[in-house]
C-alpha positions in Angstrom: 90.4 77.4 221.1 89.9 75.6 224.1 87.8 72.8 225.4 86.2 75.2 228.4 84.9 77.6 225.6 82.4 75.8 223.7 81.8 77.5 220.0 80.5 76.2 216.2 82.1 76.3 213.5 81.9 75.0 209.5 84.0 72.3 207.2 84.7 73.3 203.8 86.6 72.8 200.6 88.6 75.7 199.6 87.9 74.7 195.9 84.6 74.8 196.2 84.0 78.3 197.4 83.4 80.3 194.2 83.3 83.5 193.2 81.0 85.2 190.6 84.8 86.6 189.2 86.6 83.7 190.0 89.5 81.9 187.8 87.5 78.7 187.8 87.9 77.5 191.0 87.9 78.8 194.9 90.7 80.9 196.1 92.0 83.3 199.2 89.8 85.9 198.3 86.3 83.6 198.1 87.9 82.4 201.5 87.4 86.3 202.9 84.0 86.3 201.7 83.4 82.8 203.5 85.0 84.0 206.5 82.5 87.4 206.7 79.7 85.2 206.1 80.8 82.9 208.9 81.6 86.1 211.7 78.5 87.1 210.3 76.0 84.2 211.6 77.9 83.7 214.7 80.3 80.7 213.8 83.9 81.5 215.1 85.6 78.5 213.4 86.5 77.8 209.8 87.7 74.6 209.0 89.5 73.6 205.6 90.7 70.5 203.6 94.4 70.4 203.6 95.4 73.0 200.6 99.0 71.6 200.4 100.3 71.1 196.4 98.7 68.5 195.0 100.0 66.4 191.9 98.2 65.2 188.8 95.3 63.4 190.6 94.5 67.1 192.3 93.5 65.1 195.6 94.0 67.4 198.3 95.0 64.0 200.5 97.9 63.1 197.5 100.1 66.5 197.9 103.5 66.2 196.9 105.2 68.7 199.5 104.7 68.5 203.0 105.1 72.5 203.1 104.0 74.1 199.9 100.8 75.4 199.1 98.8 74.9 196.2 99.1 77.6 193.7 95.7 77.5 192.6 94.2 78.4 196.0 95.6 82.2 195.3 93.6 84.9 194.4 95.5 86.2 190.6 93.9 89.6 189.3 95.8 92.8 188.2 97.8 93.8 191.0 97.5 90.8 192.8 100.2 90.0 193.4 102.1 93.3 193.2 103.8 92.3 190.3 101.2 90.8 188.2 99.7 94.0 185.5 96.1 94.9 184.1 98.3 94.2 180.3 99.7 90.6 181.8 96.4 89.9 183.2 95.0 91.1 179.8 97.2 89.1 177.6 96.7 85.9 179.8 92.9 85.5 179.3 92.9 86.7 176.2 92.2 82.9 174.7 90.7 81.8 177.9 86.9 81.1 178.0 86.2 82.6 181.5 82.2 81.7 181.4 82.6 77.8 180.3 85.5 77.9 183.0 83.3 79.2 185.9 81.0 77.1 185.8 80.1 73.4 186.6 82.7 71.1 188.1 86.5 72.4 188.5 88.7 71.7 185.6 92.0 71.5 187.0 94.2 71.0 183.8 92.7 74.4 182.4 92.8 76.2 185.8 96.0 74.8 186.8 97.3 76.0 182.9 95.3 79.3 183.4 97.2 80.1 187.0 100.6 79.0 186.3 100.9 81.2 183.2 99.7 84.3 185.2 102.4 83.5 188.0 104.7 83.4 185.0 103.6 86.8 183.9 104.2 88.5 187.5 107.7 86.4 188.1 108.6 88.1 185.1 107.4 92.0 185.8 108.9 90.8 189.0 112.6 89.9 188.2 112.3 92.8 185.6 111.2 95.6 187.4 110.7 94.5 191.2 112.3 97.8 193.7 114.8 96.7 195.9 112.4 96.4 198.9 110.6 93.9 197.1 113.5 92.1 195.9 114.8 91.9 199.8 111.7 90.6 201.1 111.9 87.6 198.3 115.8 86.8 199.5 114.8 86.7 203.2 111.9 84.5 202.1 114.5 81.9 200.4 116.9 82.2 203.4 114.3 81.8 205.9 112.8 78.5 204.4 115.7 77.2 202.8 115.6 74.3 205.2 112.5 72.8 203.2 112.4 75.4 199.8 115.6 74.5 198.2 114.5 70.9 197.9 111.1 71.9 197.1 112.1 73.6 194.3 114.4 71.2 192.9 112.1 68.7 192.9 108.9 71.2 191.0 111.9 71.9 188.1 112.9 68.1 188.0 109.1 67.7 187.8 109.0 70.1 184.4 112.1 68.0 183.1 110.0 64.6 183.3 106.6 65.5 181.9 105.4 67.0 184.8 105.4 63.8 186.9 105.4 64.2 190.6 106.2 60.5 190.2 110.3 60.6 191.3 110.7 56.8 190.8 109.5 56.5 187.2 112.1 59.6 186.0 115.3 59.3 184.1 117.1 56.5 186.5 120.1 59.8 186.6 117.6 62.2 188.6 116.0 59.2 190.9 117.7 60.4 194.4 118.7 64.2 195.3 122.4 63.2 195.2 122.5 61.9 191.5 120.1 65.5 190.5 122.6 67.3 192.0 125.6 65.7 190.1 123.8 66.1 187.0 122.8 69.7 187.7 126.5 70.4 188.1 127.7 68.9 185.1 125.0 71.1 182.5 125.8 73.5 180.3 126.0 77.2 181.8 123.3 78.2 179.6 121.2 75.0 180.9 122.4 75.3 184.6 121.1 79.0 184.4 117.8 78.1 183.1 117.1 75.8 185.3 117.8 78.1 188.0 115.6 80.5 186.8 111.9 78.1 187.0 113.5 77.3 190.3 113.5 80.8 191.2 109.9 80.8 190.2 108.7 77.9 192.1 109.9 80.0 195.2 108.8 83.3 194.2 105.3 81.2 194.1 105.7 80.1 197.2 106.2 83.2 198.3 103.3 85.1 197.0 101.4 82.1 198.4 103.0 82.8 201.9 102.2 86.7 201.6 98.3 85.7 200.8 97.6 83.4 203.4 99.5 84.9 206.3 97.1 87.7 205.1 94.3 86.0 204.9 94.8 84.6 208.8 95.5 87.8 210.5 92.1 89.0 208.4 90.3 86.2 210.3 91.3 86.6 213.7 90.3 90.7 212.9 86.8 88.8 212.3 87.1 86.8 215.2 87.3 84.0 213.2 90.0 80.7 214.0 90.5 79.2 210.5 92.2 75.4 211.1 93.0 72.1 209.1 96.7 71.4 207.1 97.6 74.6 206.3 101.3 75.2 206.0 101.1 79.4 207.1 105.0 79.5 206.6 105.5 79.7 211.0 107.1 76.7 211.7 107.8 74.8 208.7 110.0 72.0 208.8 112.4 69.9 206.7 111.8 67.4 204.8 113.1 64.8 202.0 111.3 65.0 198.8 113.0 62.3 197.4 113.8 58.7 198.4 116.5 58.2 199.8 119.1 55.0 198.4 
């Protein structure tokens, strides 16, 4: 992109490029149709609303992390990702009314319910049955973020522990700053202490599927000659940052 190299380009709102087989709301793989229809007619730039996690009020301007991503802007289907099965994928619809949820305005509560219990599904086939080259690839991941991820995923399990609030200064007063979570993480139960661990595990293996898609979905654009821009954390220079007040 430079000023000397005039081109045109289009604005749009990742959840509002749907799918005929979508999960009730856009995702990465409605963004590669976008982006073939954009190379297509000559535009060279796509342009999105900030896709960062948002909180109950799903405004894309209210995230809660600086550096995640949103989990329901990626693209779940049987073997996407890797670890997620046709039986999983199967098993988590099974109750889900796929027409009602494709249609009309986004419902986030049922999307959001829909996509975190097929993440579930593949962290689970994942810690299960994942090869070791998979398993690798998710340690480096933790390592290589750990500056903002640990945090990040002490603050989505505190989250689970107070009703799903992204609202830190209304929890229990004991999980109010990072140093008081952390004392009272230390003094649980093993068996507590080790589940815990475990959704915190899954909060970065999202993150980590997200990663996977999106650098994906970038290099596909610039294949298509395409420059996709706005807030989007790709995972190449992230940065730390407190997700809790400090006293």
């Amino acid at each position: 992109l430079s000023p000397e190299k005039k081109i045109a380009g289009v604005l749009a709102p990742l959840f509002a490029l749907r799918r005929e087989d979508d999960l009730g709301i856009g995702d990465v793989a409605a963004l590669r149709e976008f982006i073939d229809w954009a190379a297509a007619i000559g535009f060279r730039l796509v342009q999105l609303l900030p896709i960062n996690e948002t909180g109950g009020d799903n405004s894309p301007y209210n995230a809660i992390s600086a550096m995640a991503i949103e989990p329901t802007t990626l693209y779940l289907a049987p073997g996407s990702p890797k670890d997620l099965t046709r039986e999983d994928f199967d098993a988590a619809l099974a109750d889900v009314d796929l027409a009602r949820l494709r249609h009309g305005s986004v419902n986030y509560r049922r999307v959001k319910k829909l996509k975190r219990r097929l993440l579930e599904k593949a962290f689970s086939r994942f810690s299960a049955d994942a090869e070791e080259d998979r398993r690798s690839a998710f340690q480096k991941f933790g390592e290589e973020e750990a500056s903002w991820l640990d945090d990040y995923t002490l603050f989505r399990a505190l989250m689970e522990e107070n009703r799903d609030s992204e609202a830190w200064d209304k929890w229990q007063p004991n999980l109010r700053t990072i140093e008081k979570a952390r004392l009272w993480l230390r003094d649980l139960p093993q068996d507590r202490q080790a589940t815990f661990m475990a959704r915190q595990n899954f909060f970065r293996y999202v993150q980590w599927i997200a990663q996977e898609q999106w650098r994906g979905l970038k290099a596909y654009a610039a294949q298509r000659g395409v420059a996709v821009m706005g807030d989007i954390p790709f995972g190449v220079s992230y940065y730390s940052t407190d997700v809790f007040a400090r006293p």
